[in-house]
Structure formats: structure tokens, C-alpha cells
C-alpha positions in Angstrom: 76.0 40.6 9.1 76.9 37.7 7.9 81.0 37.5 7.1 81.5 34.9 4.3 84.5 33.4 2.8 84.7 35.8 0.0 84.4 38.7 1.9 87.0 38.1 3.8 89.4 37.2 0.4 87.7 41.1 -1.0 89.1 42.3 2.3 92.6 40.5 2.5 93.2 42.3 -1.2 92.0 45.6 -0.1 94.2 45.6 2.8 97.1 44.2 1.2 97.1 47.2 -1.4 97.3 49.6 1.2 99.9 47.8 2.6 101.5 47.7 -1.0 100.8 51.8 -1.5 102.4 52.8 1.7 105.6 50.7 1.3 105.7 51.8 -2.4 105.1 55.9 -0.8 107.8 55.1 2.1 110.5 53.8 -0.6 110.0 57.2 -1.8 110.4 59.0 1.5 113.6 57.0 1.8 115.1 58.3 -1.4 113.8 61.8 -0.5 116.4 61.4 2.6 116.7 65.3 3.8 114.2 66.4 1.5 111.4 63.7 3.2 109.8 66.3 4.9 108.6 68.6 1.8 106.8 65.4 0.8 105.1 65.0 3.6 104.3 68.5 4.1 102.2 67.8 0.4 99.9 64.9 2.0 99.7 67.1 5.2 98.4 70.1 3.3 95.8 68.1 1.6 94.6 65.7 4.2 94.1 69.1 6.4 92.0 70.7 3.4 89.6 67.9 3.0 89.7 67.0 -0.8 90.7 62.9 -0.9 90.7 62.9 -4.7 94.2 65.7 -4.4 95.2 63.8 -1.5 94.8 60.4 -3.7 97.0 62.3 -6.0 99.3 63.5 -3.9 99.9 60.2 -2.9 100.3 58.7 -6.4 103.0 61.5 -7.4 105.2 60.4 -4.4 104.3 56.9 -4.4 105.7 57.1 -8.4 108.9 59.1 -7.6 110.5 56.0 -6.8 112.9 55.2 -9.4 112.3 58.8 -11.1 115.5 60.8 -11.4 117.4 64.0 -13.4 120.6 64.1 -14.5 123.0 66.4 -11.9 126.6 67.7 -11.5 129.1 70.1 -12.8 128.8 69.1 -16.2 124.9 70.8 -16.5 127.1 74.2 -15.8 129.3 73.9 -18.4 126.4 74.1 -21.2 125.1 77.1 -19.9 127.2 79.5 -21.6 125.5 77.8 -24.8 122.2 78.3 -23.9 123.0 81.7 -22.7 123.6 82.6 -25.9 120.5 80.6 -27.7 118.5 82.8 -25.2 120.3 86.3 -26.4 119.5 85.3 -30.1 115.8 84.2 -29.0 115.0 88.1 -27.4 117.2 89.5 -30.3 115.0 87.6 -32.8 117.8 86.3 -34.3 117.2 83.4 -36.7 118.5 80.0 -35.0 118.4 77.4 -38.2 118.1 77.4 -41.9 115.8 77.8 -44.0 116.7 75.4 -46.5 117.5 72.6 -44.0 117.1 71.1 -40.1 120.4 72.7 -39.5 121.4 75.3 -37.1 122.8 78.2 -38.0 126.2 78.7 -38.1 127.2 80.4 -35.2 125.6 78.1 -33.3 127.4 75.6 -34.5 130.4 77.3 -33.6 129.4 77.9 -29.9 128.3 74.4 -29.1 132.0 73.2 -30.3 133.7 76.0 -28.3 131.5 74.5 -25.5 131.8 71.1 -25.6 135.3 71.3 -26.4 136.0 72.1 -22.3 133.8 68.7 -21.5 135.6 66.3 -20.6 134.6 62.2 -20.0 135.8 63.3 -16.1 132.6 65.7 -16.1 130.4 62.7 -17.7 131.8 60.7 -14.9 131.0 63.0 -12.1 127.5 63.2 -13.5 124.7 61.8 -10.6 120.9 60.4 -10.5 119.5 63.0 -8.6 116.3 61.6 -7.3 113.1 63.7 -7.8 112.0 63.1 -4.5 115.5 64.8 -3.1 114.6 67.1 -5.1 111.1 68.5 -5.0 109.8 71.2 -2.8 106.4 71.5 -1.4 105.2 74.5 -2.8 105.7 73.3 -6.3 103.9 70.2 -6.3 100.7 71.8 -4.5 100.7 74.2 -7.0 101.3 71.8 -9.9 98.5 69.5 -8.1 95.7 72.5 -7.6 96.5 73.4 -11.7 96.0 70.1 -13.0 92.6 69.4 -11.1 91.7 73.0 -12.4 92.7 72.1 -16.0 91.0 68.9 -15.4 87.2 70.0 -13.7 87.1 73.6 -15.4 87.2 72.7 -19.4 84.7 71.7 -21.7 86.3 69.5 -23.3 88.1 67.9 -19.7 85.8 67.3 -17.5 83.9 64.6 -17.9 87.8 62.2 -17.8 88.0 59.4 -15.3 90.0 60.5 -12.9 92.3 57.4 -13.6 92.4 59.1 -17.5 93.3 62.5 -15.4 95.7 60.9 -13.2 97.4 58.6 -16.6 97.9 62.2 -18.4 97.1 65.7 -17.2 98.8 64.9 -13.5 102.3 63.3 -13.9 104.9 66.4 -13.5 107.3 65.2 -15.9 108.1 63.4 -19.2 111.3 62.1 -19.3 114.3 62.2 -17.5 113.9 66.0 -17.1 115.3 68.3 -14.3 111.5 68.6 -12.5 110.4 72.8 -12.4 107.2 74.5 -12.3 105.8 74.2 -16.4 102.5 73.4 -15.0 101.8 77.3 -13.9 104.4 78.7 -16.6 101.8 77.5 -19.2 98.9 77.6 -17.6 99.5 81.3 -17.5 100.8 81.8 -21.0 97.6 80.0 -22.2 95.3 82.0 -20.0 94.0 84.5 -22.8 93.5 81.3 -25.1 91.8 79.1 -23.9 88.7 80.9 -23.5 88.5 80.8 -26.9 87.4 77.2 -26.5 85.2 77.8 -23.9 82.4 76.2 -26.0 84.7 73.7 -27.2 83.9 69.8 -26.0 86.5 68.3 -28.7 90.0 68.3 -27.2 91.3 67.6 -30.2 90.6 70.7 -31.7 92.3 72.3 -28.4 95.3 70.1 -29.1 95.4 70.9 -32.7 95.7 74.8 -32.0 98.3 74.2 -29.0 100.4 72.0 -31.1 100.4 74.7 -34.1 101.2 77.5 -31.1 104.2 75.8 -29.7 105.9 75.0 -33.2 105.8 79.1 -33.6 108.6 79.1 -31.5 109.9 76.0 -30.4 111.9 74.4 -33.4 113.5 70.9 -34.5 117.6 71.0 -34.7 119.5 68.4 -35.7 122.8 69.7 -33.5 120.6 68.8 -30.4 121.2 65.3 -31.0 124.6 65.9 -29.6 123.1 67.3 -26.8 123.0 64.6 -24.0 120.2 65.3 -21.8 116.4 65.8 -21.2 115.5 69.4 -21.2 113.1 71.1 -17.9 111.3 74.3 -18.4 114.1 76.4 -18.1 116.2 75.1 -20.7 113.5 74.8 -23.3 112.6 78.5 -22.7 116.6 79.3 -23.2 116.9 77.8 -26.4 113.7 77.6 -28.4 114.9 74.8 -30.1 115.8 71.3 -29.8 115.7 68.0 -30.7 112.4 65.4 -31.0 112.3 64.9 -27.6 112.5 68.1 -26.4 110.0 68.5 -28.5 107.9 65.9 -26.6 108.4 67.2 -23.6 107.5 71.3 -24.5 104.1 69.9 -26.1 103.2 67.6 -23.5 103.5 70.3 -21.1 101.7 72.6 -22.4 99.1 70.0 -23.4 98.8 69.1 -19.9 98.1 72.7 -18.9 95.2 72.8 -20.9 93.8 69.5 -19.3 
């Protein structure tokens, strides 16, 4: 075969992505520091089970922590006795805003002040970047790989995305700066009975549209949560049931994700 100039240009770019993908995956092993080897136990796991497109994923996730972080320190701890107590109204049934407004209610009110009022600007300047990829275990990012290509490949209405569209937004594991947990099987499970309802649905908006209207039964817009100064994960959203737009974003997205 004949090796002309322009293949060897088409092979000096190939290689010089690879070269390009691996320091851009070993920036995030660096960051990972003790954590490094639950990252590589995730390409491990997938380059023993054969499947390249999860591997290619795998390696995109990691290769994308860099820079990604969650807000950490003893200041997180000091809100939990308020959303200990939006999660004892949410399983009392207790109504958390008015009727009449986007205010909370008035008790609420009372226990974010009675909060707050212990935070200092000390605990704000205690508060750390926790990488994600410090952060992350193995277990969870298999599973939340394995969902998403299953949300992906086994819908109607999913299935026939590009796996760059799938990779742009049914794969990435968070939304904003967000402490990173397992939504991905929390809501694939929670939607298992309802999806099936679509299963002769090829219009995702439709899916979308009846997600959207399910998650706004019980997750609600407050105005207090503007005070509030931090993404919310999984666990917090399910604690309060309430928030502001962007944790609103973020409980939507997830579950849209779920559902490919």
C-alpha cells in the first residue's frame, strides 16, 4: 500500500488525540489522588467485559471529571437539621408553602433562621472543592453507566440517538455543582411501572411531557431556597421536596435522563 502525504497528516491527528484523551483521563487520575484506583477499576471492568462503546464512556466520564467538583466541609452539617425537618413534614404530608404565593410556610421560615443563625463566615471559609474524581466509587459509576446504555438502547423513543446525542445528555452523572450519588437507579426504579406505558411511544416528548408533570407533584419552587447556597444531590432533593429553580433543574434532568 501505498503511504501518501495525507495519510500520514490523517494519522498524525488520530494519534495525537489519543495522546490528548489519555493526558486529559490522567489529569483526572491525578486529582482522584487516593481515590485513583476506583477509576481505574471502572475502565478495568469494562475493558474485561468486551463492550468498547461503555468503555468509550467510561473513559469520557473520567476524562470530564477534571475540573468537576462539590461543595464539602462542616458547614453541609449544619443544614441538616433543616432538612431533617423538611423530610418529617414531607412523610407527615405536611404542606411546605402557600397557597396564595411562592412562599414557604411559616415554620419553615422559622427553622432556616434558627439554622443559619449558628453559620458563621468561619464555616463558609472552611468550605473545600471536593473533586468528583476523589470522590466517586466504582460501583456507582458501573451502575450509573449499565442504566444509561439501558435507558438509551431499550426505549422506543431512545434508541435510534447517536451515541454522541447519548453521551451529550442521557450519560453525564451530574448537573451542576452537585454532591455526585446514585439518581441514575433511584429513578430508574421509581419510573419502572411508568414507562411501559410508553412502550409504543416513539415521541420523547410526549415521555418528557408526563415526567415533567410527575416530578412537579411533589417537588415544588420556594423562594427561601434562594438563600440556600448550594447545589442539591439526590439526597437532599428527596429531603426537602422543594427548592429553588435550580434544584429544580437538577430533579428534572435526572429523572429525564433515567428515562433516556
Amino acid at each position: 500500500m501505498k503511504v501518501t502525504h495525507f495519510t500520514i497528516i490523517i494519522s498524525f491527528i488520530f494519534l495525537s488525540f489519543l495522546s490528548q484523551a489519555q493526558t486529559a483521563i490522567d489529569i483526572s487520575m491525578k486529582q482522584a489522588g487516593n481515590n485513583r484506583a476506583e477509576l481505574e477499576k471502572v475502565l478495568a471492568y469494562y475493558t474485561k467485559t468486551g463492550d468498547k462503546q461503555k468503555l468509550l464512556a467510561a473513559q469520557m466520564l473520567i476524562t470530564n471529571m477534571n475540573g468537576l467538583f462539590f461543595f464539602d466541609g462542616p458547614i453541609m452539617k449544619k443544614y441538616d437539621p433543616f432538612f431533617s425537618f423538611l423530610d418529617s413534614l414531607n412523610k407527615n404530608n405536611i404542606e411546605k408553602k402557600s397557597r396564595t404565593s411562592l412562599k414557604v410556610t411559616k415554620p419553615i421560615e422559622d427553622k432556616f433562621d434558627d439554622v443559619t443563625k449558628n453559620i458563621t463566615q468561619n464555616d463558609y471559609n472552611t468550605t473545600i472543592e471536593k473533586p468528583d474524581a476523589s470522590f466517586l466509587k466504582a460501583d456507582i459509576l458501573i451502575k450509573h453507566i449499565d442504566l444509561a446504555f439501558a435507558a438509551w438502547k431499550n426505549n422506543p423513543w431512545s434508541k435510534s440517538y447517536s451515541f454522541n446525542d447519548f453521551c451529550e445528555y442521557i450519560l453525564p452523572y451530574k448537573v451542576f455543582n452537585e454532591k455526585p450519588e446514585a439518581w441514575m437507579e433511584y429513578f430508574t426504579a421509581k419510573y419502572s411501572n411508568t414507562l411501559p406505558v410508553f412502550s409504543q411511544c416513539n415521541d420523547p416528548i410526549k415521555v418528557a411531557d408526563s415526567l415533567n408533570k410527575e416530578v412537579e407533584t411533589w417537588f415544588k419552587f420556594g423562594t427561601l431556597f434562594y438563600k440556600y447556597p448550594f447545589d442539591m444531590g439526590l439526597s437532599r432533593l428527596l429531603e426537602s421536596h422543594i427548592g429553588n429553580c435550580t434544584h429544580m433543574v437538577t430533579t428534572t434532568i435526572y429523572a429525564f435522563r433515567s428515562a433516556g
